[in-house]
C-alpha positions in Angstrom: -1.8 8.7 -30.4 -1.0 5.0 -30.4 -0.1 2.5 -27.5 3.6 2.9 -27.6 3.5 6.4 -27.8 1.3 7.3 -25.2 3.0 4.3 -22.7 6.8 6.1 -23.6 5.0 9.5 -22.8 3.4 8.4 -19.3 6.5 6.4 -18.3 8.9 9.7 -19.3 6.5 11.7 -16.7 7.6 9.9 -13.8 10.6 11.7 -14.1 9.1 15.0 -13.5 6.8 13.8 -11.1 9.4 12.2 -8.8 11.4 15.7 -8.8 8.4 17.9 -7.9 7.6 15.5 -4.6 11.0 15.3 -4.0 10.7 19.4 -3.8 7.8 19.7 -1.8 8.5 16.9 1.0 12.2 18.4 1.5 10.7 21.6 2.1 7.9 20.4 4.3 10.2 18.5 6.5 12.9 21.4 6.7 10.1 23.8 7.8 8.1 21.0 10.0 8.7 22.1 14.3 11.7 20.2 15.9 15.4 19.7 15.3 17.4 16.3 14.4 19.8 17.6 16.8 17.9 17.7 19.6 18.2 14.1 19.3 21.6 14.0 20.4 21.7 15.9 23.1 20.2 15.6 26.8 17.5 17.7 27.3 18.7 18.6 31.3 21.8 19.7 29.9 21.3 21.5 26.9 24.1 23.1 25.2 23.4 25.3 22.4 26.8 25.1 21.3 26.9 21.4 21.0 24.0 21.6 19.4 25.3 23.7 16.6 28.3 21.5 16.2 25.7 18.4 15.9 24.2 21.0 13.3 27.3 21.2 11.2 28.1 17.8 11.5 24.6 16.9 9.9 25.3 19.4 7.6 21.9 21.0 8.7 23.6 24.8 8.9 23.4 24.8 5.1 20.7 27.1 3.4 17.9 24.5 2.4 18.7 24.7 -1.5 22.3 24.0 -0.7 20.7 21.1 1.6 18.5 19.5 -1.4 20.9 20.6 -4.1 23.4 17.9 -2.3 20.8 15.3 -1.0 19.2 15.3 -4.9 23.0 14.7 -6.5 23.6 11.8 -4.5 19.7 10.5 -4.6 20.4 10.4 -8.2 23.6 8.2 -7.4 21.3 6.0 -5.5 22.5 7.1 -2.3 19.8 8.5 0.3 22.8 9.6 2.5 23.1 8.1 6.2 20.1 7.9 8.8 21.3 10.5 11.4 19.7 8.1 13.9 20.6 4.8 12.9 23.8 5.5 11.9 23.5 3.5 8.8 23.0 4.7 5.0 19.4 4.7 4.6 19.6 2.6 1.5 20.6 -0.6 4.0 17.7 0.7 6.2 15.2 0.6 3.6 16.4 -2.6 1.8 16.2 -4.4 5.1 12.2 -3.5 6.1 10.9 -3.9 2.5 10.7 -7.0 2.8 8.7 -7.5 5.5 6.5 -4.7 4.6 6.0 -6.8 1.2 5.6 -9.5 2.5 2.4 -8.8 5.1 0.9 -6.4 2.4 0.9 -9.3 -0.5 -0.6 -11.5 1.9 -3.1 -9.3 2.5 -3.9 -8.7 -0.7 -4.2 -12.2 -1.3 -6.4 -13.0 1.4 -9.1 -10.1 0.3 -8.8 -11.7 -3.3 -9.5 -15.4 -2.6 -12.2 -14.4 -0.5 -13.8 -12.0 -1.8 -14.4 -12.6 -5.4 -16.4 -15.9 -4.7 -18.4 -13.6 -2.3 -19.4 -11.4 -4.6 -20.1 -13.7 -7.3 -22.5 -15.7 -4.9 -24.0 -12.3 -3.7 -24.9 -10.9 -7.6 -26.2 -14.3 -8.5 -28.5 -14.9 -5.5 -29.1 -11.0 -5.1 -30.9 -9.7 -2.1 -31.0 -12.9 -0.5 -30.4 -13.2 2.8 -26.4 -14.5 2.1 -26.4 -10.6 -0.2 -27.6 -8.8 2.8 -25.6 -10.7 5.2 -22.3 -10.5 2.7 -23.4 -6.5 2.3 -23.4 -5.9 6.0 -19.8 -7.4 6.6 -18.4 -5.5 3.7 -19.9 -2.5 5.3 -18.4 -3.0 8.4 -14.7 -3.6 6.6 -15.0 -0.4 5.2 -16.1 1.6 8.3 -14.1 -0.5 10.6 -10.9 1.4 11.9 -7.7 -0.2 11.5 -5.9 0.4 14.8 -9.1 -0.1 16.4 -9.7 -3.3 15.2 -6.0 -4.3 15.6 -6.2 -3.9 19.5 -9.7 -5.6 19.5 -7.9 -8.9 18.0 -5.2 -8.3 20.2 -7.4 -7.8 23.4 -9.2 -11.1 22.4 -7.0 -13.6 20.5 -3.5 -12.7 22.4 -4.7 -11.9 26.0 -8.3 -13.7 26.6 -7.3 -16.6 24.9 -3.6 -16.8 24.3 -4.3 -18.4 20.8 -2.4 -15.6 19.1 1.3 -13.4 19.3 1.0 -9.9 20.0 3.4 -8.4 17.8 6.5 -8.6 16.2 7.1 -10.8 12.4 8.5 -13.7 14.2 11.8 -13.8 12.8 13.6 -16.7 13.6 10.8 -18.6 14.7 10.3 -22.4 12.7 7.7 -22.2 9.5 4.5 -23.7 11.2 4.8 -21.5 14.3 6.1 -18.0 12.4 2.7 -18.0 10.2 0.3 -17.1 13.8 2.7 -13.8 13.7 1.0 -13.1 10.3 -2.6 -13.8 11.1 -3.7 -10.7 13.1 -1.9 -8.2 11.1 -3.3 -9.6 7.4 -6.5 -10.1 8.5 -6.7 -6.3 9.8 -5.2 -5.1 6.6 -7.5 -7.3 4.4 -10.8 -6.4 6.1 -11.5 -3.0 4.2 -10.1 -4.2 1.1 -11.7 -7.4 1.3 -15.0 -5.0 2.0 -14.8 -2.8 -1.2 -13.5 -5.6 -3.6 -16.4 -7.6 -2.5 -18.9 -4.7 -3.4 -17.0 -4.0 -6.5 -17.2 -7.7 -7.7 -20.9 -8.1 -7.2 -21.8 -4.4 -8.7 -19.9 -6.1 -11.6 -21.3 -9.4 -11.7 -24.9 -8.0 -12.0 -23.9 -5.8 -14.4 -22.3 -8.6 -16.8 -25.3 -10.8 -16.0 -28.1 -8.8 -17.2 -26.1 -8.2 -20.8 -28.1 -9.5 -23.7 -25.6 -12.4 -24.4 -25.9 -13.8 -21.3 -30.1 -14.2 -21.3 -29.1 -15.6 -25.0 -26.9 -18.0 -23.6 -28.9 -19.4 -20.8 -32.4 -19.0 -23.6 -30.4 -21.7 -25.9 -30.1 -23.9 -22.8 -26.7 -23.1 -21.2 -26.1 -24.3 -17.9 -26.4 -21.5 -15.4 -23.4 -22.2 -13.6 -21.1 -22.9 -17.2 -22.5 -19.7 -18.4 -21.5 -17.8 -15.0 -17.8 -19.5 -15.4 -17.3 -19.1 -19.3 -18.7 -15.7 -20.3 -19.8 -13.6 -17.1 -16.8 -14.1 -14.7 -14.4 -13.1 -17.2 -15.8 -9.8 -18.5 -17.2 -9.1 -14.4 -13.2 -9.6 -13.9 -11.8 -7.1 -16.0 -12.6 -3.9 -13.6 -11.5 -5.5 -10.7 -8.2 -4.8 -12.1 -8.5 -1.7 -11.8 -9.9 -1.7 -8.3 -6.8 -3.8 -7.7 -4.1 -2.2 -9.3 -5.3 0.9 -7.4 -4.4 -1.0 -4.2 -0.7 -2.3 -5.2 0.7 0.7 -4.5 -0.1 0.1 -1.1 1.8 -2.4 -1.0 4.8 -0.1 0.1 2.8 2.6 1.8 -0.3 1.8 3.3 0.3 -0.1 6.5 1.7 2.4 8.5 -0.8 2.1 11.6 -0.8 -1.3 11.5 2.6 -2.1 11.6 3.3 0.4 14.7 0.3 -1.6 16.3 1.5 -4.9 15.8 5.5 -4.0 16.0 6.0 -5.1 12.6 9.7 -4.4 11.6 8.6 -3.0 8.0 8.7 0.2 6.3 5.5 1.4 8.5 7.1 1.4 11.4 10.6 2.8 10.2 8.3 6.2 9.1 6.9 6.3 12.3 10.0 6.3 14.3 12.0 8.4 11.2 9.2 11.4 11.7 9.5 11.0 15.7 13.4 11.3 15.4 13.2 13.7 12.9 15.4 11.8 10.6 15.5 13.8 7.2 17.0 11.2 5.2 15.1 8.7 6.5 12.1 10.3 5.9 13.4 11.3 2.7 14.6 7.6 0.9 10.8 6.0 2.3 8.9 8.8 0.7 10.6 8.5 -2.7 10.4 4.8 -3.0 7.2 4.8 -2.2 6.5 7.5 -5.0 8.4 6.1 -7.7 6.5 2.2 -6.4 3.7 3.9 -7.2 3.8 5.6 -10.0 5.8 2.9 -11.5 2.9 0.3 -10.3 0.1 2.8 -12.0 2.0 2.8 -15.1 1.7 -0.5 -15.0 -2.2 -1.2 -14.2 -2.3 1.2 -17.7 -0.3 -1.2 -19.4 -2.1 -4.6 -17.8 -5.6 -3.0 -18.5 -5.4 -1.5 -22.1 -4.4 -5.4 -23.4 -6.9 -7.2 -21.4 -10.0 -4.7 -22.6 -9.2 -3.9 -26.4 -12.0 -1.6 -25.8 -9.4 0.8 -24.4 -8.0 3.2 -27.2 -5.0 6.2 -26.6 -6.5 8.8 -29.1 -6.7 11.8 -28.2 -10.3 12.3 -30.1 -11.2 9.5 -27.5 -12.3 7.3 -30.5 
């Protein structure tokens, strides 16, 4: 199987795949407890018959496959239908937190990046010195570190003992200087754990690159360490870090749901949260197949990144 063909093959499964979580998440929310009409109407004077109007209206008194058969023709369309909540199609919903959402989690990313890859460069070459141990013991404590545990912790010290940093919210309409504090707390929460693992990853692959035979020929012919380190190891020891990354950019979308409902950040995150609370099916709906198709989309594309950066990579199906 060549490149092309096995590239047309993976992308034409997304299809598939899409369809089969569209399935299972429509069912799941239609049999989850609680009713999106419930919503509407005042618990201390509950009318069953209003209810059942509201029902109608949603057009929630329809057997389920009639239910999906209608929400998938127009989801093909590009229409999600209308938020039962918010009262606005949930296309407009989504296209107005994605950015924000996109926004905190590049930043993120960024930060665990820049910081970690010098990290673990320093920490392979001067292994189990005392900055490896002390690097290994931070990365450590990323990784076991809860999110929205850590999130109060920074708000409990940097917001309300010192007053150095806001609380929440992305600080729309606030002037450049001022809006980036709003982004501090939140990116340094969601880049601790990934900063942690891509730290570990980058030194497990910096030793590995430095103890290959063309490297101890290098520095045997008189190489400077540091030109060796910068002109043969660093870009082979980078090549698997794209995969560790490109395993995290689907996150971009999904993966700061906790975070965002910690900090009040108007993204994606917190639109779930509020969606599941209200039981807003189409809501819940239009975020869960964005997110799908970002990531399978994004994987696809990690395949494509990685198998022309290592030639090693081949697509036969003899795996020769």
């Amino acid at each position: 199987m060549n490149r092309t063909t096995y590239l047309l093959r993976r992308a034409f499964s997304i299809i598939p795949m899409l369809l089969m979580i569209s399935i299972i998440v429509f069912v799941i929310i239609q049999l989850a407890p609680g009713d999106p009409a419930a919503f509407f109407i005042s618990q201390t004077d509950f009318d069953p018959a209003q209810q059942e109007r509201i029902r109608a209206k949603l057009g929630l008194d329809q057997p389920i496959h009639i239910q999906y058969g209608r929400w998938l023709g127009n989801a093909i369309r590009g229409d999600f239908g209308r938020s039962f909540s918010f009262s606005v199609p949930v296309a407009q919903l989504i296209g107005e937190r994605l950015p924000p959402t996109l926004q905190l989690q590049g930043l993120a990313l960024l930060f665990a990046l820049v910081v970690s890859i010098p990290i673990g460069i320093i920490a392979a070459v001067r292994q189990y010195s005392i900055f490896d141990h002390f690097s290994s013991g931070i990365a450590f404590f990323g990784i076991s570190m809860p999110d929205f545990w850590f999130a109060l912790m920074l708000q409990l010290f940097f917001t309300l003992q010192l007053g150095w940093l806001p609380s929440s919210t992305d600080g729309a309409g606030t002037p450049f200087p001022g809006r980036l504090l709003y982004y501090v707390m939140p990116v340094i929460v969601l880049g601790l754990a990934r900063l942690a693992s891509f730290t570990r990853f980058m030194r497990s692959s910096m030793l590995e690159v430095i103890h290959q035979d063309y490297i101890t020929t290098a520095r045997a012919k008189g190489v400077n360490r540091w030109s060796v380190l910068a002109t043969h190891a660093l870009r082979n020891a980078l090549i698997p870090m794209i995969t560790i990354v490109g395993l995290q950019l689907p996150r971009l979308v999904g993966g700061a749901v906790i975070v965002e409902f910690v900090f009040a950040w108007p993204g994606l995150g917190a639109l779930a949260v509020d969606s599941v609370l209200r039981r807003d099916y189409p809501v819940i709906m239009g975020i869960t197949m964005v997110t799908a198709a970002f990531v399978l989309i994004l994987n696809l594309l990690v395949d494509i990144i990685y198998a022309f950066v290592d030639p090693r990579i081949t697509f036969d199906s003899s795996g020769t």
